[in-house]
Structures are given as structure tokens and as C-alpha cells.
C-alpha positions in Angstrom: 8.2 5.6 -9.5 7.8 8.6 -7.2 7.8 7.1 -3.1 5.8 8.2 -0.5 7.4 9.6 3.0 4.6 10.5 4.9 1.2 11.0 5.1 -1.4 14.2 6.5 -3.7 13.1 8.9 -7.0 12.0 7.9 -5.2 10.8 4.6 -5.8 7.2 3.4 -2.3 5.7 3.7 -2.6 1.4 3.8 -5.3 -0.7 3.0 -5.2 -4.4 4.3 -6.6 -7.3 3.1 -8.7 -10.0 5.5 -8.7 -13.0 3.8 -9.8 -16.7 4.1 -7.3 -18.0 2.4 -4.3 -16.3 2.4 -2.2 -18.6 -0.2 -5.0 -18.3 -3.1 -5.2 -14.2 -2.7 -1.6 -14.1 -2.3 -1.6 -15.8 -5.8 -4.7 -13.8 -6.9 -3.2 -10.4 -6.4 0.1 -11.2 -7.2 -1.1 -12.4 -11.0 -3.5 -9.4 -11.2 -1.2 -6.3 -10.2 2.1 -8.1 -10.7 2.7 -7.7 -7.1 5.5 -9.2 -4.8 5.3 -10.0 -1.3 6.8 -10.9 1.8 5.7 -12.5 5.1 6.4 -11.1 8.8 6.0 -13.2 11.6 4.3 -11.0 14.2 4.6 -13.0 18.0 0.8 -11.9 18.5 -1.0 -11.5 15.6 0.3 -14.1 13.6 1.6 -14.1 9.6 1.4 -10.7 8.3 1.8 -10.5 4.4 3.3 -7.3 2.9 2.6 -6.6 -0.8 5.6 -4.7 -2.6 6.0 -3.5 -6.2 9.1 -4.0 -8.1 10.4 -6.8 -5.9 10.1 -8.2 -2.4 12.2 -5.1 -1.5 10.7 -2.8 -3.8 7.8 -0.2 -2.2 5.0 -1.2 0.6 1.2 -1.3 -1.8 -1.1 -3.3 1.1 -1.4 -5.7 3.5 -2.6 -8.8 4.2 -3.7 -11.3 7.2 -5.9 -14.2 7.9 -9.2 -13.8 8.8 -9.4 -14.5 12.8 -12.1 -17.5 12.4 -15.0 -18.9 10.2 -17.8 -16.5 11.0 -15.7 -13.4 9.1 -16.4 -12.5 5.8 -13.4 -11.2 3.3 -13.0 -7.6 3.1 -10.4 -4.8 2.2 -10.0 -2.3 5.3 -9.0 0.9 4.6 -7.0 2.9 6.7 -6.7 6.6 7.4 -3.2 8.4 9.2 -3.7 9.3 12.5 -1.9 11.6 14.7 -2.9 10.6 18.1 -5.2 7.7 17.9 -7.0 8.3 21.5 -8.1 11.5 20.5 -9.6 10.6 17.2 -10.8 7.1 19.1 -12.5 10.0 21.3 -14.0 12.2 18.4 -15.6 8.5 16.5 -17.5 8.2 19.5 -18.7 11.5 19.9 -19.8 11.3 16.2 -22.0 8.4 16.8 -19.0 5.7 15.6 -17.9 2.9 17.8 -14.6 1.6 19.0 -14.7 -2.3 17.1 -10.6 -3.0 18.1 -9.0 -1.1 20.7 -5.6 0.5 19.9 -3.1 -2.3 19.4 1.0 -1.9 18.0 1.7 -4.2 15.1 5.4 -5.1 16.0 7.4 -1.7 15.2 5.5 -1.1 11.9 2.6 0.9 14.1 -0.7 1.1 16.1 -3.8 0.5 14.7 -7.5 0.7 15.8 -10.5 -0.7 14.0 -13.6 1.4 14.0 -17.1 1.6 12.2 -19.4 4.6 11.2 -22.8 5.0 12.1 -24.1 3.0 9.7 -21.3 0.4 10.1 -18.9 0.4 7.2 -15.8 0.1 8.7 -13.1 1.7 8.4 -9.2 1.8 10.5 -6.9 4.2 12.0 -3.1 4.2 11.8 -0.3 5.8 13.8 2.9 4.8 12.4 5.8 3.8 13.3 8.2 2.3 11.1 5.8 1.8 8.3 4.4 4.8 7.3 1.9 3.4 5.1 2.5 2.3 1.8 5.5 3.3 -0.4 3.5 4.6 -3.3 0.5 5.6 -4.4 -1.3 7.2 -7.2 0.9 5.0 -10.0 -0.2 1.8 -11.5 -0.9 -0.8 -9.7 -0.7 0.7 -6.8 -3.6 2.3 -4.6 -5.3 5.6 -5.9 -8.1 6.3 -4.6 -11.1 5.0 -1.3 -14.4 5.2 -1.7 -17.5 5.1 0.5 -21.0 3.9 -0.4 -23.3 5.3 2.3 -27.1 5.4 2.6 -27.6 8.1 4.6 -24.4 11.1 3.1 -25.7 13.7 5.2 -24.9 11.6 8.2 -21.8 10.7 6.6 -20.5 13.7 6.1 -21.1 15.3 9.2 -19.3 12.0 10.8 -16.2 11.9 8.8 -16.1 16.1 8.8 -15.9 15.8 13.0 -13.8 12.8 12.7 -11.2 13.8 10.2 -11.9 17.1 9.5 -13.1 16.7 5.5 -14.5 19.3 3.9 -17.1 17.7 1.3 -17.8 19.0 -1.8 -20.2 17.5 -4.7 -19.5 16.3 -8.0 -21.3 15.3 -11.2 -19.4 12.2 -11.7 -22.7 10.3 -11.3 -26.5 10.7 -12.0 -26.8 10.7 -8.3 -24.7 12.8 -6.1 -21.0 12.2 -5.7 -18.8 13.8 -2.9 -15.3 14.7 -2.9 -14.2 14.6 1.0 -11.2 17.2 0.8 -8.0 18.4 3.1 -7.4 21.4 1.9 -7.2 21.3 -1.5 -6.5 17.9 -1.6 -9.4 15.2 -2.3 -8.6 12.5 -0.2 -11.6 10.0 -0.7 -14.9 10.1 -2.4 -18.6 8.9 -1.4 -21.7 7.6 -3.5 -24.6 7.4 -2.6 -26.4 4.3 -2.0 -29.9 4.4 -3.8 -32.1 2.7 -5.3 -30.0 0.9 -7.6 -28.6 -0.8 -4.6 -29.5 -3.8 -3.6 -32.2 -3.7 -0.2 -29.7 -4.5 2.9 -26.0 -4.1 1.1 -23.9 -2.2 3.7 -22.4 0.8 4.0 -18.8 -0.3 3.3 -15.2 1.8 2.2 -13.4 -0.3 -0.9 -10.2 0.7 -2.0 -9.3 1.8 -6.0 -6.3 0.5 -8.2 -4.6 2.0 -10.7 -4.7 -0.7 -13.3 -3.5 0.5 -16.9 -6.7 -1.1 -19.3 -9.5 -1.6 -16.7 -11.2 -3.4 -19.4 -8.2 -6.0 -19.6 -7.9 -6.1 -15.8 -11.8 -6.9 -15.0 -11.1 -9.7 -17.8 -8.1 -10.9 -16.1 -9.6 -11.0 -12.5 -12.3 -13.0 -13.6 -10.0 -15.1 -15.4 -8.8 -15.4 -11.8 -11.5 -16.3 -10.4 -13.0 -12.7 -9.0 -16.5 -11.7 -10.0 -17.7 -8.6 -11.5 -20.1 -5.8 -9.5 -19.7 -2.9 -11.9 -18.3 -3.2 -15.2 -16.2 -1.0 -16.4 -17.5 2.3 -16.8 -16.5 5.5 -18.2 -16.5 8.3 -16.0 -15.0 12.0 -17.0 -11.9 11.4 -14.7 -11.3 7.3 -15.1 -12.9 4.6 -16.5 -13.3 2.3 -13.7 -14.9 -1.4 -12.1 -15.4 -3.1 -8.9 -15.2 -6.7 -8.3 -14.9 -9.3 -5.8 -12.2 -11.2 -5.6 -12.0 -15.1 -5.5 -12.7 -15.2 -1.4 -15.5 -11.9 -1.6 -13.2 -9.1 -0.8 -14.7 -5.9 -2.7 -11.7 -4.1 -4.4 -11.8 -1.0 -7.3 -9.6 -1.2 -10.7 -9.3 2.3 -12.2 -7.9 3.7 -15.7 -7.2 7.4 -15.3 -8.4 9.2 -18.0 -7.3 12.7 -16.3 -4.3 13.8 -14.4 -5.2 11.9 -11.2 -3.0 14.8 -8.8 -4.4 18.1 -10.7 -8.1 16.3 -10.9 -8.0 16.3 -6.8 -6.6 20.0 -7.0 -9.7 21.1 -8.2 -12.9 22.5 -6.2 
């Protein structure tokens, strides 16, 4: 299992859970992906749960920490790699973003700002420090891909292009269009558009994508676990893939790649 050491800038590189109930996702996701974790006591923040693979020493997958009070909902954040966090802070506004958490240090594992998009999905930034992100990706069970559903992907792209510098380019993955947001000649997240298959008022939001290795099997086994299914699994030319919600709402991805997931991004 090949590890990660570091991360290019405007790459996703952690993703991090909110939950209501941190016991009965830590049980959830731990029975789904055959994950380990461990807990960090941060003086500030509170209990921060670490998923690993392999063992409670094995590689960093996500995160995990209570939601702050009632009136939050569940949700996966996911978070792009930052090399100076006041800067790109600076360009979100200029885009049209806004600023939802101001730049904070968890402990010696990094510093972190919460932001949103014009049309509010939202979305974090990470410097790091000790942690770098997670220890692997791009193997299963581990995270593969993020994903945006916007409304408006003209004013998406232009805000992520000025933010992170993507370069978007379309793909036929869907009957509508589909966009590749790339770093060179690496794809680092994708984008669908919302339409009229959508239900009237969901939100813009970013959901991360696991590599499970029989999407049909895992879907089965979340909702043996309580999760609910959005999209069942579908074939698609690179994966066959479906979104659910986990027992406390979070919105997650489970993908089967049907392609070599590294040579797929590659190409234009």
C-alpha cells in the first residue's frame, strides 16, 4: 500500500467527518471500510478521531469530530492543501467566497480555515504541519476522488480556477456535462452539474469518494448499517459508483474502479 508524503497545492488531501454522534459513525465506518481509529485529545477543540487503515498505527484515511451544537447538520468537509492560507483566504473573497472559520492550528497536526463558494457548498483549507493529510489515497478503502454538485458550473469554475488555479476540462461521463478540474495533468476533483433531476433547493455541496472493492456489496452493507441510498450504483466508463447517507445524514461516495484510477486522471 503505496503512502502519501505530501501534497500540491490545491490538491484534496483530508476529508473530515462532522458528526452527531461520534460513537455510532465511529462504529459505522469502521464496519463499512474496515477502518481503525484513534482519539486525540486537542486542549481547544475537543476529541479529535483519526481514522487509519491497517491498524491504529497504520496510515491517516479521515477525520472526525463532534458537531459543535444541535442546530448542525452531518456532513463530510473536504479539504484542499494550501500553501499559505491568508493568501488563498484573500483570493476566496475576491472570487465571491466567504471566510466561514478563520485560520485556526489543530494542535501540531496543522492550520485549517473553513470556507464556502458562492453558492455555499463548503469546502476547507489545510496548511500542514505534522499531518500532511492522509497517508494514502487512491487504494481501497481509502479516499479517491471529491466531487462537487453545483447549480451554476460556469460560476464554479471561474471560482475554484482563481482560487486554486484548476484548469477545467469536460467529460462525457454523464448525459449532462461533467468537469474534470485539473493541476496540470493531474485531475484533482470533478463537478456535476445540478439540473433538473435535482431536487428544487438541494445545495451546492463537495462529497468525498471511496474506493470500495464491490460498490454493489458496499451500498448493501451501509444500508445494512443503517445509511440510506441517494444514487444506486451506477456504471460509469471509469467506475461503477453510489452515494449515500450515512446513519447521522453525512453524504459520502463508494466507488469501484473499472479503469486505472492514476492513468484515467492523466488524460485530457
Amino acid at each position: 500500500m503505496p503512502e502519501v508524503t505530501a501534497f500540491a497545492p490545491g490538491h484534496p488531501s483530508w476529508a473530515e467527518l462532522a458528526s452527531p454522534d461520534p460513537e455510532g459513525s465511529r462504529r459505522f465506518y469502521r464496519e463499512l471500510f474496515g477502518w481503525y481509529s484513534y482519539t486525540l485529545t486537542l486542549s481547544d477543540l475537543g476529541d479529535y478521531e483519526i481514522f487509519t487503515l491497517g491498524g491504529v498505527q497504520g496510515p491517516e484515511v479521515a477525520g472526525m469530530q463532534a458537531l459543535a451544537d444541535d442546530s448542525e447538520t452531518a456532513s463530510w468537509t473536504c479539504y484542499f492543501r494550501t500553501d499559505d492560507v491568508p493568501a488563498t483566504l484573500a483570493a476566496v473573497r475576491e472570487a465571491g467566497g466567504l471566510e466561514t472559520v478563520e485560520p485556526t492550528d489543530i494542535a501540531d497536526l496543522g492550520r485549517m480555515a473553513l470556507c464556502s463558494d458562492p453558492e455555499g457548498a463548503d469546502f476547507a483549507l489545510w496548511y500542514p504541519y505534522n499531518l500532511k493529510g492522509a497517508g494514502v489515497v487512491d487504494e481501497p478503502s481509502a479516499m479517491v476522488w471529491v466531487e462537487l454538485a453545483a447549480r451554476d458550473i460556469e460560476r464554479a469554475r471561474r471560482f475554484y480556477g482563481e482560487v486554486f488555479g484548476w484548469r477545467a476540462v469536460d467529460r462525457d461521463y454523464y448525459d449532462s456535462v461533467y468537469t474534470h478540474w485539473k493541476v496540470g495533468d493531474w485531475a484533482v476533483a470533478g463537478m456535476v452539474s445540478m439540473d433538473e433531476h435535482w431536487p428544487p433547493g438541494h445545495a451546492s455541496h463537495w462529497t468525498p469518494f471511496f474506493w470500495v472493492s464491490d460498490c454493489d456489496e458496499s451500498a448493501a452493507l451501509a444500508v445494512e448499517l443503517g445509511a440510506h441510498v441517494r444514487i444506486p450504483p451506477t456504471d460509469l466508463k471509469p467506475c461503477r459508483f453510489s452515494v449515500v447517507t450515512d446513519p447521522t445524514g453525512a453524504r459520502l461516495g463508494l466507488v469501484t474502479p473499472t479503469t486505472d484510477v492514476r492513468a484515467e486522471r492523466a488524460r485530457p
